[in-house]
TIMI-2910 file (N, C-alpha, C, CB; in pm, 1 decimal, decimal comma, always signed):
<rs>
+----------+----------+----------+----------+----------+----------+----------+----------+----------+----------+----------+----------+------+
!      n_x !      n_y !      n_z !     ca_x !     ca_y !     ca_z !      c_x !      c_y !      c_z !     cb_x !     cb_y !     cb_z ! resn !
+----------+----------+----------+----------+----------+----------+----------+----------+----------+----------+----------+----------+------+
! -11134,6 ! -21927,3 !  +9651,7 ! -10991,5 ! -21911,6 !  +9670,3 ! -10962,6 ! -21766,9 !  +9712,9 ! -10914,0 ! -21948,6 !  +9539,9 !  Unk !
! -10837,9 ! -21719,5 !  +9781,6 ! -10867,8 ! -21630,6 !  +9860,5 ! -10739,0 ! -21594,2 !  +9764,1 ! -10887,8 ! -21642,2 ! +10030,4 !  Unk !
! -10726,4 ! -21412,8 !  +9765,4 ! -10638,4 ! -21338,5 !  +9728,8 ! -10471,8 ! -21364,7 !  +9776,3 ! -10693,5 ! -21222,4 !  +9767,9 !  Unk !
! -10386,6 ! -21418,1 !  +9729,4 ! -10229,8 ! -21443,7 !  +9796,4 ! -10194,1 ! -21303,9 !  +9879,0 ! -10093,2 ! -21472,4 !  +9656,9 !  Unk !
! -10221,4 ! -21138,1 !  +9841,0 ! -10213,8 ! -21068,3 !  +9983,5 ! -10279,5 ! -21071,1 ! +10104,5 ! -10225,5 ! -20967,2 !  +9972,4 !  Unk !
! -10398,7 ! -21187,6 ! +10070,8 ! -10520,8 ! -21138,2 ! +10219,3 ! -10505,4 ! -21264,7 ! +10287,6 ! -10727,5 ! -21103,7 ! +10181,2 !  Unk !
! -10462,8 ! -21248,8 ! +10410,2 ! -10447,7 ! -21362,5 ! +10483,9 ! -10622,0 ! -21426,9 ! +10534,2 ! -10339,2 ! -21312,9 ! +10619,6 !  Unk !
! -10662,9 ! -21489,3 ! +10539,3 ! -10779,2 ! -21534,4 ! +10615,0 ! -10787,0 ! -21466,0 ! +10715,5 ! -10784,4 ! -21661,7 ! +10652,1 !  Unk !
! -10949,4 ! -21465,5 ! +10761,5 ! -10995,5 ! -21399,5 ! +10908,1 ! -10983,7 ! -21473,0 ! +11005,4 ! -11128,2 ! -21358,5 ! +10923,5 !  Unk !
! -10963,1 ! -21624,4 ! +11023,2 ! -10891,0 ! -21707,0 ! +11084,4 ! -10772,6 ! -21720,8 ! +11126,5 ! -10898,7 ! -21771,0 ! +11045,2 !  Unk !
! -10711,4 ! -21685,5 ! +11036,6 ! -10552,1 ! -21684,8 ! +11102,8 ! -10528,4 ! -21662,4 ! +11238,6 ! -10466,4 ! -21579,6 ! +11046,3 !  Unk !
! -10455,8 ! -21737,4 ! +11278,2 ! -10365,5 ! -21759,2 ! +11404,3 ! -10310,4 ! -21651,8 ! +11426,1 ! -10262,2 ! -21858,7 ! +11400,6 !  Unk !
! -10295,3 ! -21541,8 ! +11526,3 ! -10213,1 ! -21422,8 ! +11538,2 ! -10076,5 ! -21494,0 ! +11547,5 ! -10251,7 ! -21321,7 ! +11668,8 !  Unk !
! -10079,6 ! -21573,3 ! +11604,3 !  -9938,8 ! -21640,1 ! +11670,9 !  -9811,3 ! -21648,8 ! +11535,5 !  -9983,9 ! -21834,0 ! +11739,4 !  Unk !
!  -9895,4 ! -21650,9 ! +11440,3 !  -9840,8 ! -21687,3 ! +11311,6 !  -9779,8 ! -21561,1 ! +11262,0 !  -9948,0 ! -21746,3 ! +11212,4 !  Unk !
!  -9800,4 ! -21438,1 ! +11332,4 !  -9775,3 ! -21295,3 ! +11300,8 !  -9695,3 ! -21187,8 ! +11421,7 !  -9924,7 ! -21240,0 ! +11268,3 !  Unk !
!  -9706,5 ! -21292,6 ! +11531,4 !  -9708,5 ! -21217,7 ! +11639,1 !  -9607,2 ! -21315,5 ! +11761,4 !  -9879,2 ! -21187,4 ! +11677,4 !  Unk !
!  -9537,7 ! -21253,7 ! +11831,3 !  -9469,6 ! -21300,9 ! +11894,2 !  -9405,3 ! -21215,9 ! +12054,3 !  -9390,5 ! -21333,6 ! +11792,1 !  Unk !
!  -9430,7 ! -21285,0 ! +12153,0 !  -9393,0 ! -21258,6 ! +12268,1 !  -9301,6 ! -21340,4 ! +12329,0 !  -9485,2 ! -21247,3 ! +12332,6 !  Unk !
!  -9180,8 ! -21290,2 ! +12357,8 !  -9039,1 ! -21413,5 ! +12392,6 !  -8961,7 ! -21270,1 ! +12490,3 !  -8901,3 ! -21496,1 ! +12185,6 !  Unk !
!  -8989,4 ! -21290,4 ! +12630,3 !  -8887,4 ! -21217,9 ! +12735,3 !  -8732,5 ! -21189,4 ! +12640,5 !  -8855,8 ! -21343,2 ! +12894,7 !  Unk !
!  -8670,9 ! -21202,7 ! +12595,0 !  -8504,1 ! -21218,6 ! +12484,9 !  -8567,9 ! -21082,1 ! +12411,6 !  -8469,2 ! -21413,8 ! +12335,2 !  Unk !
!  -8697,1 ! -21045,8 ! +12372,9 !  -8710,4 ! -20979,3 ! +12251,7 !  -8776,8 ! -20856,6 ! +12344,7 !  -8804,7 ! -21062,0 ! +12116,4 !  Unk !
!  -8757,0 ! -20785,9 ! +12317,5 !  -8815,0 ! -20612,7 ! +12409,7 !  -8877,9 ! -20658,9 ! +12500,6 !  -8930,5 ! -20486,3 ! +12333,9 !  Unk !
!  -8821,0 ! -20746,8 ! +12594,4 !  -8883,8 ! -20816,3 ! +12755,6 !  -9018,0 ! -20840,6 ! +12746,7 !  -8873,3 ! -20713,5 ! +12897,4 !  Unk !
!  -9047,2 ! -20929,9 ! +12629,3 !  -9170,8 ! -20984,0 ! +12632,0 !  -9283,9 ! -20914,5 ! +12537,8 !  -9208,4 ! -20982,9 ! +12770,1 !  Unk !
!  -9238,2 ! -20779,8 ! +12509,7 !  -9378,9 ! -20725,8 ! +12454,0 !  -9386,9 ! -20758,7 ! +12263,7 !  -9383,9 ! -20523,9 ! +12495,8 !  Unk !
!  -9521,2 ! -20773,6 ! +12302,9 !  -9555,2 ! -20870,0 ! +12153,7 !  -9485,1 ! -20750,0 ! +12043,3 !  -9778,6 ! -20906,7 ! +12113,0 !  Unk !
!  -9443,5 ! -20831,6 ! +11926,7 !  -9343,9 ! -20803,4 ! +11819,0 !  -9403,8 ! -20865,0 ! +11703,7 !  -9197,3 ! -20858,6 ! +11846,0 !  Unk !
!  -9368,7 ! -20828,0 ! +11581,5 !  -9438,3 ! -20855,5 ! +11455,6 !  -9334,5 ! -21012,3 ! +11453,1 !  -9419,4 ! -20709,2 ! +11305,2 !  Unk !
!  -9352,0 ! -21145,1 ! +11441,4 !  -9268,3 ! -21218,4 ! +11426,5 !  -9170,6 ! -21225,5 ! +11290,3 !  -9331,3 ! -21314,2 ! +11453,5 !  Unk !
!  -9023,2 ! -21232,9 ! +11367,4 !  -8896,3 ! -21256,4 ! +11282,5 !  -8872,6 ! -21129,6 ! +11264,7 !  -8902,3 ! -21339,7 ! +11146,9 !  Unk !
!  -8921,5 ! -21007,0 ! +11387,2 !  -8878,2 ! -20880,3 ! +11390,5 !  -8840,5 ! -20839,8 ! +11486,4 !  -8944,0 ! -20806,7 ! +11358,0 !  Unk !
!  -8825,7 ! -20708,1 ! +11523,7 !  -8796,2 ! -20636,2 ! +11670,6 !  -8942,2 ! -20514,0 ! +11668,6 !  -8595,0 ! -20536,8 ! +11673,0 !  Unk !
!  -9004,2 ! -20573,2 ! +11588,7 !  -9098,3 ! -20406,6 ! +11563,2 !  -9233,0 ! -20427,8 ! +11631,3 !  -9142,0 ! -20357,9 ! +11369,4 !  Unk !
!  -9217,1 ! -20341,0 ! +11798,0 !  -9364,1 ! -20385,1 ! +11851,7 !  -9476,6 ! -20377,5 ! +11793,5 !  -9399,4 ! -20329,3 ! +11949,0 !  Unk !
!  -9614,9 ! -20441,9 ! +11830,8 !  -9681,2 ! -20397,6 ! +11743,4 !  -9751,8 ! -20295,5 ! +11787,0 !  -9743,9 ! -20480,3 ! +11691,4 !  Unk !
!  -9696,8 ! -20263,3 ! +11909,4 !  -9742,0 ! -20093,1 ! +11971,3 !  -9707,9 ! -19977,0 ! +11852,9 !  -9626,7 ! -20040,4 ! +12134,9 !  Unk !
!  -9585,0 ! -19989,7 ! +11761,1 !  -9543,2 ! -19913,0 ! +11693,9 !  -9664,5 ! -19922,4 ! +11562,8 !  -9391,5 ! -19943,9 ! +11674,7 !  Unk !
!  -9732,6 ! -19991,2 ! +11562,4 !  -9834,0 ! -20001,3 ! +11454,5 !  -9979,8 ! -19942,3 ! +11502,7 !  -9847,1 ! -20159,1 ! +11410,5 !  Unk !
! -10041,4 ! -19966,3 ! +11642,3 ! -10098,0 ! -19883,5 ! +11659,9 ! -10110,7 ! -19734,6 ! +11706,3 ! -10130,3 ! -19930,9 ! +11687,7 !  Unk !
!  -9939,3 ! -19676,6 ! +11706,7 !  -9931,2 ! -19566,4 ! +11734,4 !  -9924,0 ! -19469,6 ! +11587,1 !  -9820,3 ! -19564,3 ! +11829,8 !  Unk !
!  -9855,1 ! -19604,7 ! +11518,5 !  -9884,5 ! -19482,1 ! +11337,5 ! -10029,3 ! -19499,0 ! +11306,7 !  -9783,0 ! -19550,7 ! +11145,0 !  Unk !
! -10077,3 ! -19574,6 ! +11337,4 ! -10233,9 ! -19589,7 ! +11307,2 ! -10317,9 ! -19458,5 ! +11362,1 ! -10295,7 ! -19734,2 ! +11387,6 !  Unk !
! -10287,4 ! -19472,5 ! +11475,5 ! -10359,1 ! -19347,3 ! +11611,7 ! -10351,2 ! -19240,0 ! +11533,6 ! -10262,0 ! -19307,8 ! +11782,1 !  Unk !
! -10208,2 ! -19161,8 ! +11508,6 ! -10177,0 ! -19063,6 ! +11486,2 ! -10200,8 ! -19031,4 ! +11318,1 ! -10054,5 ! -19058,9 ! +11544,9 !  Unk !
! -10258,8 ! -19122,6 ! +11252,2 ! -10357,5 ! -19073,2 ! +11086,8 ! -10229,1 ! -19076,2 ! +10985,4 ! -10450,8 ! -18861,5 ! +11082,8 !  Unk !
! -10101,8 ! -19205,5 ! +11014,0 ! -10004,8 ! -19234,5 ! +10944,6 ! -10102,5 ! -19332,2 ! +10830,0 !  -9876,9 ! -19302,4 ! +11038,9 !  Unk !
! -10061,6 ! -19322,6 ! +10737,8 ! -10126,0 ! -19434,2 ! +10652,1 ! -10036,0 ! -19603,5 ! +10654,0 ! -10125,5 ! -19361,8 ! +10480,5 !  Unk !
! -10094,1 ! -19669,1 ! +10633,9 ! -10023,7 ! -19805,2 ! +10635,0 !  -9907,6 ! -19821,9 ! +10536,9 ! -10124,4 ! -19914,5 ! +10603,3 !  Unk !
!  -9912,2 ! -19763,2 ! +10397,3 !  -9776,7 ! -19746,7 ! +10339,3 !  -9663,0 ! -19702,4 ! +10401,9 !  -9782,2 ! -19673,4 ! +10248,4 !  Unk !
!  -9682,8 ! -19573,5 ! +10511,3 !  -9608,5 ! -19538,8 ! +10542,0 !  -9555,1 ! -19600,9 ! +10644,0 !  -9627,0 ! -19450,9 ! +10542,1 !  Unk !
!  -9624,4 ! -19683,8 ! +10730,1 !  -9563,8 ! -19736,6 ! +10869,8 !  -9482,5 ! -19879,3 ! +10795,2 !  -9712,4 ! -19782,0 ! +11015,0 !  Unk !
!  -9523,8 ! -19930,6 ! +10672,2 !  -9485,0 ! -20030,6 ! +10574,9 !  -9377,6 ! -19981,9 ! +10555,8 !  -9559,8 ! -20057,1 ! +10456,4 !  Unk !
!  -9334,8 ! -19858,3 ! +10514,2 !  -9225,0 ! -19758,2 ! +10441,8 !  -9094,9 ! -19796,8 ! +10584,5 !  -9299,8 ! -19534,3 ! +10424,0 !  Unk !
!  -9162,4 ! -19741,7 ! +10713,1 !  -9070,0 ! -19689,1 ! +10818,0 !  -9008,1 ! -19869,5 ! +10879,8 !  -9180,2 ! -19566,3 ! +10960,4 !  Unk !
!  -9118,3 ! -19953,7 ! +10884,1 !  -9035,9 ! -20080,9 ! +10890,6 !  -9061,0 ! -20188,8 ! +10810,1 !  -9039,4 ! -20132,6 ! +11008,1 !  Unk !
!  -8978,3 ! -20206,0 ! +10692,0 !  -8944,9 ! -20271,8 ! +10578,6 !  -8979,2 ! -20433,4 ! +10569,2 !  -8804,1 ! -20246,3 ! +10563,9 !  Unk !
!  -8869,9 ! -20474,2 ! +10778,5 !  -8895,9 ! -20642,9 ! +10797,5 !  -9069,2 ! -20642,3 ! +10796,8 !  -8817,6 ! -20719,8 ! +10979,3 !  Unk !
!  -9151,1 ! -20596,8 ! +10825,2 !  -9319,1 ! -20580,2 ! +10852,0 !  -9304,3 ! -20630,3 ! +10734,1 !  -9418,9 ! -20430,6 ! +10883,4 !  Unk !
!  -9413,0 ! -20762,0 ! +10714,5 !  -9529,2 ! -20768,0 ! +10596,3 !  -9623,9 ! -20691,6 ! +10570,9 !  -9597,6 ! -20860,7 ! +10597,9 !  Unk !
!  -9710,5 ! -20676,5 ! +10471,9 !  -9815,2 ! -20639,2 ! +10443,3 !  -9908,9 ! -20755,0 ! +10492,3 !  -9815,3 ! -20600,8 ! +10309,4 !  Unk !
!  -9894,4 ! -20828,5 ! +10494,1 !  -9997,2 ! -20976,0 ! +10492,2 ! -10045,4 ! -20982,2 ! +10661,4 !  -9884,1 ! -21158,2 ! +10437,1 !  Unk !
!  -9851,8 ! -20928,2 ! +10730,0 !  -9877,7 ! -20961,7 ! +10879,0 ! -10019,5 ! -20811,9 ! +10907,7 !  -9680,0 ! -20943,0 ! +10998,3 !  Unk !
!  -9951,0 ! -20692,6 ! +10890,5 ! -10044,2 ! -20588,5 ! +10937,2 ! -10178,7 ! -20603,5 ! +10935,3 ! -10027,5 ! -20483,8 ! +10875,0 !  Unk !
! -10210,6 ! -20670,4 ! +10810,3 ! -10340,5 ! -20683,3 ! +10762,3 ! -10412,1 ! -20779,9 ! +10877,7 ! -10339,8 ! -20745,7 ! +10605,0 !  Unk !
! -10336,4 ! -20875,6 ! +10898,8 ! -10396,3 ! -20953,1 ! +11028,4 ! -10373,8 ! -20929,4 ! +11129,3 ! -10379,0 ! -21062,1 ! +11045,4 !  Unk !
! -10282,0 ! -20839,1 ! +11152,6 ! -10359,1 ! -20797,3 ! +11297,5 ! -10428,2 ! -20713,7 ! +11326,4 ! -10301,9 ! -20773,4 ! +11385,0 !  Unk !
! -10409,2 ! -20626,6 ! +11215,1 ! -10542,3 ! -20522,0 ! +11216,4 ! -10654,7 ! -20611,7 ! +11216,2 ! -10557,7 ! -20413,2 ! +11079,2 !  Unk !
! -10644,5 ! -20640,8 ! +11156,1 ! -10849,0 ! -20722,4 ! +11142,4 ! -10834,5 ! -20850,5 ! +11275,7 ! -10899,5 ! -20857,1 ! +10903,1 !  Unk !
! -10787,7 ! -20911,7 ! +11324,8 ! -10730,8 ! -20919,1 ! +11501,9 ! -10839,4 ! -20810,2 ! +11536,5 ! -10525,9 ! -20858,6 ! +11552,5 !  Unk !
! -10749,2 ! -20693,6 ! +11548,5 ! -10763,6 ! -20614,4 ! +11640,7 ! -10911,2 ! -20549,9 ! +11645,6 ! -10659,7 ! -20525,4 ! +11627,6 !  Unk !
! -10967,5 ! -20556,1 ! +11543,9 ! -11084,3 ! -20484,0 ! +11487,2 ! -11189,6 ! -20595,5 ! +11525,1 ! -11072,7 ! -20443,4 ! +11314,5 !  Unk !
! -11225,8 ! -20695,5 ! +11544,3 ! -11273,2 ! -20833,6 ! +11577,6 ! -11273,8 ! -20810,0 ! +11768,7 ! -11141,4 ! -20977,4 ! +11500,1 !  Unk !
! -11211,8 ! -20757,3 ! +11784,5 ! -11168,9 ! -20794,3 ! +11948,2 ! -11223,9 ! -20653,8 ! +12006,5 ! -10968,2 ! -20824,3 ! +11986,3 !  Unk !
! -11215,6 ! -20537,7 ! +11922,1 ! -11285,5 ! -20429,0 ! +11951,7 ! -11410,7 ! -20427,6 ! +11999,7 ! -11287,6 ! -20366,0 ! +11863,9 !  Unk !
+----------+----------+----------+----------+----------+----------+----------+----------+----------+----------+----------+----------+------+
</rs>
């Protein structure tokens, strides 16, 4: 049984992630937000810790970040 914060390494990005032209002309967004997820790898880049980019946008899950980081880290 898996931890209720850790989403599976399976997960569907789609389930986290969303691209709809209506929403910042298409560029992928944390879903049921406005918060690209460019804005997550730019606090990442720059040695922000994840509390804090958690801190700066509130609608963000913890559950979503976590999967797309590990997404993103998989695809690397």
């Amino acid at each position: 049984m898996k931890p209720a914060n850790k989403p599976e390494a399976n997960t569907a990005l789609g389930e986290y992630v969303l691209a709809d032209a209506d929403i910042l002309g298409g560029e992928p967004v944390f879903r049921g937000t406005r918060v690209p997820l460019s804005s997550l790898l730019e606090h990442l880049e720059s040695g922000c810790p994840l509390d804090e980019f958690l801190e700066n946008f509130p609608s963000v899950s913890r559950e979503a970040v976590i999967a797309v980081s590990a997404k993103a880290k998989k695809s690397a």
